[in-house]
C-alpha positions in Angstrom: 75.0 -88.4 -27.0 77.3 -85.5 -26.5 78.6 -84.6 -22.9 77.2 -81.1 -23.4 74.0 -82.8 -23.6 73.6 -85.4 -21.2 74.9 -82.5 -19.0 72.3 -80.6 -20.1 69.6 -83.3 -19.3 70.7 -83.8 -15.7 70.2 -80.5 -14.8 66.3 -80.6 -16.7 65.8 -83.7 -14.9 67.1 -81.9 -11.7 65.3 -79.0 -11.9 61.9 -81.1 -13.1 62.2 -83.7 -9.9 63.2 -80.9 -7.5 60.3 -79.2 -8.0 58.0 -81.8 -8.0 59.2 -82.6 -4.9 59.1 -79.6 -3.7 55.4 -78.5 -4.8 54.5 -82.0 -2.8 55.8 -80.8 0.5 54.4 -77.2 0.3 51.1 -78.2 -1.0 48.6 -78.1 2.0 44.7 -78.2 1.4 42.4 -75.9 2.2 45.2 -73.1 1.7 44.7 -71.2 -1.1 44.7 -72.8 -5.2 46.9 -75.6 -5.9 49.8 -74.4 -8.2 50.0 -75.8 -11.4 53.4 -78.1 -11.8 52.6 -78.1 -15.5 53.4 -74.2 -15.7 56.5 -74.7 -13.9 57.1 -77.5 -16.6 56.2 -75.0 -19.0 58.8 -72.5 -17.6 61.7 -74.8 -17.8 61.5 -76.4 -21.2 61.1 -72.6 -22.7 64.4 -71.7 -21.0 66.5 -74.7 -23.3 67.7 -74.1 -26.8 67.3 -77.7 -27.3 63.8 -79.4 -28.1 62.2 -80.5 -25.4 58.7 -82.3 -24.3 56.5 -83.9 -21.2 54.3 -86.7 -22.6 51.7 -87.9 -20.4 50.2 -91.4 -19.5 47.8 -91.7 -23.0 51.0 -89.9 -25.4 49.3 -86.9 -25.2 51.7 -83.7 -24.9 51.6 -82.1 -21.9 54.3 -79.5 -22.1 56.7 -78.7 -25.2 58.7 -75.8 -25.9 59.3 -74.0 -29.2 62.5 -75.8 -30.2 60.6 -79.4 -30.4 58.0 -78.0 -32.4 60.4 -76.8 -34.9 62.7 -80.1 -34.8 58.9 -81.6 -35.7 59.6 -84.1 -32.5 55.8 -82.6 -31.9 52.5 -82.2 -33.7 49.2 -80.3 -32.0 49.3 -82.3 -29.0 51.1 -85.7 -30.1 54.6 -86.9 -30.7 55.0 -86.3 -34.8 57.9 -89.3 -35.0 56.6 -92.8 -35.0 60.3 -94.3 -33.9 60.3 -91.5 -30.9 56.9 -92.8 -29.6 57.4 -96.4 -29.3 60.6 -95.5 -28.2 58.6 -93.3 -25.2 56.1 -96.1 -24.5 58.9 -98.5 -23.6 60.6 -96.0 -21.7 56.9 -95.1 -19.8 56.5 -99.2 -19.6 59.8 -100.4 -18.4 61.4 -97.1 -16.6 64.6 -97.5 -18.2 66.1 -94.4 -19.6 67.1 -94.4 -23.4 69.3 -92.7 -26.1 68.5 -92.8 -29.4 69.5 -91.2 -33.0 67.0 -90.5 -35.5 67.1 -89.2 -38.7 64.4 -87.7 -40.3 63.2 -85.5 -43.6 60.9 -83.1 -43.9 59.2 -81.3 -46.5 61.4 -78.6 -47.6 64.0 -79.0 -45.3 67.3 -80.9 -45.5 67.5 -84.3 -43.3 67.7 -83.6 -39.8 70.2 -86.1 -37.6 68.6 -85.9 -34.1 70.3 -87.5 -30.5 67.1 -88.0 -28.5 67.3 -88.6 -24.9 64.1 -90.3 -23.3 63.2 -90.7 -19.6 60.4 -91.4 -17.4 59.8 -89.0 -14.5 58.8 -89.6 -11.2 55.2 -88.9 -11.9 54.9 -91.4 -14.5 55.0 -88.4 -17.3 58.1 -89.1 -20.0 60.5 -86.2 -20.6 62.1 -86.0 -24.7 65.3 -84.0 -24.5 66.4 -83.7 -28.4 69.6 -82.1 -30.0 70.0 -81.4 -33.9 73.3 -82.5 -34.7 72.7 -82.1 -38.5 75.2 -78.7 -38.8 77.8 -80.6 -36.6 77.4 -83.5 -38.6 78.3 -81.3 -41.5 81.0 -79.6 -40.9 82.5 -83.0 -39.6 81.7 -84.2 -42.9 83.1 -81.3 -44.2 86.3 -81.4 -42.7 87.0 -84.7 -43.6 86.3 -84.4 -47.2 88.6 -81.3 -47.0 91.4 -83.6 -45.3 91.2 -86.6 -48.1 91.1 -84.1 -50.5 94.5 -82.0 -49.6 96.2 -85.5 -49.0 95.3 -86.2 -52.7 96.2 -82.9 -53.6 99.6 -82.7 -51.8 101.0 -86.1 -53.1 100.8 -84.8 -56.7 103.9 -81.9 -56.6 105.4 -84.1 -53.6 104.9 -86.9 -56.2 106.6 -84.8 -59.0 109.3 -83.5 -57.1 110.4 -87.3 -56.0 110.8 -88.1 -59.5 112.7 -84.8 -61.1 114.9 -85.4 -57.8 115.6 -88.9 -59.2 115.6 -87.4 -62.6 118.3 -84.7 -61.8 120.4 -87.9 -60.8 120.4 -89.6 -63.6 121.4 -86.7 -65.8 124.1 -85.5 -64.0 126.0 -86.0 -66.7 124.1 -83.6 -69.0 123.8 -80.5 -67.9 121.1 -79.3 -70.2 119.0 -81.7 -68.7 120.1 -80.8 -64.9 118.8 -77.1 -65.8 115.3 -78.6 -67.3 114.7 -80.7 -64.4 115.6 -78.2 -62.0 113.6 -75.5 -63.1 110.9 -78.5 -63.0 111.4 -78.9 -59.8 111.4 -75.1 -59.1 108.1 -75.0 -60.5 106.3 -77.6 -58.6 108.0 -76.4 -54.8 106.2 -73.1 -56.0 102.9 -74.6 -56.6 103.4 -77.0 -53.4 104.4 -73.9 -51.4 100.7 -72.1 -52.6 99.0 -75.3 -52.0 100.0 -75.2 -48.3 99.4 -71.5 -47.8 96.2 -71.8 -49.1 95.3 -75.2 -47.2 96.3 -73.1 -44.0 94.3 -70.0 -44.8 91.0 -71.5 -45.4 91.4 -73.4 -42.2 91.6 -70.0 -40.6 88.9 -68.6 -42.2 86.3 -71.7 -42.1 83.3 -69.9 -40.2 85.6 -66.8 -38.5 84.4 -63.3 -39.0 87.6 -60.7 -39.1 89.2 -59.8 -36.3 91.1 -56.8 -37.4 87.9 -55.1 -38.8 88.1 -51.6 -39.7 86.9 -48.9 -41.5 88.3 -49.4 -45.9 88.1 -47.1 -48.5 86.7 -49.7 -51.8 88.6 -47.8 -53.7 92.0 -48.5 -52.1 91.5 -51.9 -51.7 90.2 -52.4 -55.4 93.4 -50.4 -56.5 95.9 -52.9 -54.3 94.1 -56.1 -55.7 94.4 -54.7 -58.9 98.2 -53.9 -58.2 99.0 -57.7 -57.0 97.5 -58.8 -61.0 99.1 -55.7 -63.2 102.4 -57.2 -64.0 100.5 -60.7 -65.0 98.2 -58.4 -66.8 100.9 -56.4 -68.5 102.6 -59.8 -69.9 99.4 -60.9 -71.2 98.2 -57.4 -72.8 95.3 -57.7 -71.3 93.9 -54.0 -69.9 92.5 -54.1 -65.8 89.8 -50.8 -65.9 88.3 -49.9 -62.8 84.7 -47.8 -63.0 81.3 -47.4 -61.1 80.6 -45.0 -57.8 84.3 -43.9 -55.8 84.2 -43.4 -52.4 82.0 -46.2 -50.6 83.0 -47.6 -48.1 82.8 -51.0 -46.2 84.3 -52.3 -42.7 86.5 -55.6 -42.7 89.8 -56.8 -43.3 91.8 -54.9 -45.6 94.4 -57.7 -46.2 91.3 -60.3 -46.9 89.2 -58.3 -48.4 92.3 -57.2 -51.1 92.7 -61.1 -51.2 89.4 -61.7 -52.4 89.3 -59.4 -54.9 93.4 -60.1 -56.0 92.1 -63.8 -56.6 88.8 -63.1 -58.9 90.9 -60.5 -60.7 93.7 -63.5 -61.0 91.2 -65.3 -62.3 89.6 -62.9 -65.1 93.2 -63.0 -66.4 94.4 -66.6 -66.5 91.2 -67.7 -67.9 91.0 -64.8 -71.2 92.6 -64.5 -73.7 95.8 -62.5 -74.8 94.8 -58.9 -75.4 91.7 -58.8 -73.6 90.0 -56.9 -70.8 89.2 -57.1 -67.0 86.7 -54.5 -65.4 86.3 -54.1 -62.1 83.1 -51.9 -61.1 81.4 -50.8 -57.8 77.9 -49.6 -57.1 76.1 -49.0 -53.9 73.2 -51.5 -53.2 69.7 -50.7 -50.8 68.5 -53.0 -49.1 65.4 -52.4 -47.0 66.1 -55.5 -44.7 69.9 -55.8 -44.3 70.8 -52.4 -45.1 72.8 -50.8 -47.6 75.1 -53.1 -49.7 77.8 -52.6 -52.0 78.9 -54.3 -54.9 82.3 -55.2 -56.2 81.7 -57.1 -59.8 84.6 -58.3 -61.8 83.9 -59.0 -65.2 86.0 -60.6 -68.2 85.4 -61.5 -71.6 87.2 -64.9 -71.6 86.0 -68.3 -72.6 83.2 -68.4 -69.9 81.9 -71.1 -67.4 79.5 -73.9 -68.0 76.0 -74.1 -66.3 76.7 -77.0 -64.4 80.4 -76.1 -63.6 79.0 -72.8 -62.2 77.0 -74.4 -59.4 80.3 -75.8 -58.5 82.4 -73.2 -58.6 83.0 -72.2 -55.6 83.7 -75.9 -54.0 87.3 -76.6 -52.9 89.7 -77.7 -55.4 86.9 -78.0 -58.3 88.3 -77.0 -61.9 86.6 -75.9 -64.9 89.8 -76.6 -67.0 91.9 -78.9 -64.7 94.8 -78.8 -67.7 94.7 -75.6 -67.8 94.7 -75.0 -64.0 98.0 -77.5 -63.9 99.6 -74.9 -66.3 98.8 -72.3 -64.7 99.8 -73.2 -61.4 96.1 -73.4 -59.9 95.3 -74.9 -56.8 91.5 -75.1 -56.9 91.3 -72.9 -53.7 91.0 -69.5 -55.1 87.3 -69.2 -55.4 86.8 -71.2 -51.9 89.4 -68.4 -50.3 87.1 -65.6 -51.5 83.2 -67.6 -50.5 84.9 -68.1 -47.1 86.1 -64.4 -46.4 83.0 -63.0 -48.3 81.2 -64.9 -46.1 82.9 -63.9 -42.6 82.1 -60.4 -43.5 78.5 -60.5 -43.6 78.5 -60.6 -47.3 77.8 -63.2 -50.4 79.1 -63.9 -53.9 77.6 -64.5 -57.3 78.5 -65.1 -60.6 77.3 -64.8 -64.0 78.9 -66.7 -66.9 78.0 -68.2 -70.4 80.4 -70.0 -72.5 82.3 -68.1 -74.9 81.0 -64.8 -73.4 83.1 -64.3 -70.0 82.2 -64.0 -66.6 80.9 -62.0 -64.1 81.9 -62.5 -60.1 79.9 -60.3 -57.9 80.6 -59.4 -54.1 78.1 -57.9 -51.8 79.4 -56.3 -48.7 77.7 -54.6 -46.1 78.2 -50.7 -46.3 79.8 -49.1 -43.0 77.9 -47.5 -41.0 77.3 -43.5 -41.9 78.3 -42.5 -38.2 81.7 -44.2 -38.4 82.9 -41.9 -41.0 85.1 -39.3 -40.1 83.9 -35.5 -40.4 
């Protein structure tokens, strides 16, 4: 039970039990209708985000808002979970207040984790307070996969370093040998230096829309992702065309948003072949319930992406060609970097791919506003 929560219950229980009392001392006969408490009721359970529910001496429902119908805590007029009904006939039977976690799945919806808070009332009536912690739960998961993972990650050049260090020692007296190891060493400090950059840049990004969000010409940013790539381009011959509709315009974060694209573009390259070609292509994109779109594809003719690899494409630090990542200098983060700053501009990322016939990475960005463009 979270702080936030049990916080949240005293002032339900509060407000439930302060105006019971209240309605008892004000009620007079012969003065009018009675008011109905269960209205009031009513009134307070629709102001929580949380689910919440009275149920009455036979387990009938006698007030639930639309949060605990959602959660399924409630069906028609009865409690839906078989654990949270006994659960609220003990607490009817013995008066003792009880938290409970229950976890539950439900047709087409992933498993719900739900901290349950049950009380009896004054009345005799039971109160249900209920909190889905299922995204928390996730993102605590998340982080903590994320954690082990750049531990694991970050002791292989750390690892590799150690021993060239050790290396170098040993063949101090050849100094062929000191040069190999040393630009060894140079290599993985580069490739450990990029590892940490990109380890702190997705934790700024996890879940953070741009802050510095402004008004960018596609165009320009395309061109400056495109200028980060050329000379990588230029020493593998491979050609970086740019075509599709000029002058749209989106609103973000031109240094993210050029970081997106420099990494896909990055990508089209290392994973082609020498003399090949990179295109990067823009179109405008209605959409009747979001509005307009536009999107940024870049496409390759390289050696393509397996069906199964491409629903994991975008995880953190999943290769297609770990070897080939290693040479390379890859972290694994590249494609995570550009879901998690796609994503905290609105927008979403696909890709097309089949082996031996390149790929395709799409971005769809909301188009700015036609009144913020300047006459």
């Amino acid at each position: 039970m979270t702080p936030a929560l049990a916080a949240l219950i005293g002032v339900v229980v509060g407000l439930l039990g302060g105006y019971l009392i209240a309605w008892a001392i004000v009620r007079q006969p012969n003065e009018g209708p009675e008011p109905d408490p269960l209205l009031e009721l009513r009134r307070v359970l629709d102001a929580l985000r949380c689910g919440g529910a009275i149920i009455g001496p036979i387990d009938e429902i006698l007030a639930a808002n639309e949060p605990a119908i959602d959660l399924g805590i409630v069906r028609g007029n009865r409690v839906a979970i078989p654990a949270l009904l006994t659960q609220v006939r003990e607490v009817r039977r013995t008066g003792e207040t009880a938290a409970i976690n229950l976890d539950q799945t439900r047709a087409g919806r992933a498993e719900q984790q739900l901290a349950v808070r049950v009380l009896r009332l004054e009345d005799g009536n039971v109160l249900v307070i209920a909190d889905d912690r299922s995204a928390a739960l996730r993102v605590q998961a998340s982080a903590r996969d994320f954690m082990a993972n750049a531990t694991h990650e970050l002791k292989t050049p750390v690892g590799a370093i150690t021993l060239l260090g050790e290396a170098v020692e040993q063949a101090a007296d050849d100094p062929g040998a000191v040069v190999r190891f040393s630009r060894k060493i140079q290599a993985e400090s580069s490739r450990l230096s990029l590892l940490v950059a990109q380890i702190v840049q997705l934790s700024r990004l996890q879940g953070q829309a741009p802050a510095n969000a402004e008004r960018l010409e596609v165009d320009e940013v395309i061109g400056s992702a495109l200028d980060r790539s050329r000379q990588l381009a230029e020493a593998r011959r491979i050609s970086l065309t740019l075509g599709g509709v000029r002058g749209l315009v989106v609103r973000g974060s031109r240094e993210q948003l050029v970081t997106a694209l420099a990494n896909l573009v990055h990508n089209a390259i290392t994973y082609s072949d020498d003399k090949a070609r990179v295109v990067v292509t823009t179109r405008p994109v209605e959409d009747a319930e979001r509005g307009d779109r536009i999107a940024i594809a870049v496409s390759d003719n390289g050696i393509g992406i397996s069906a199964e690899d491409t629903r994991r494409i975008f995880e953190r630090f999943y290769r297609v060609d770990y070897a080939r990542s290693r040479q390379t200098g890859g972290t694994g983060l590249g494609l995570s970097i550009v879901a998690e700053i796609v994503e905290g501009h609105g927008g979403e990322v696909a890709v097309w791919s089949k082996l031996g016939s390149g790929s395709t990475f799409t971005i769809t960005l909301p188009a700015a506003p036609a009144e913020e463009e300047v006459a």
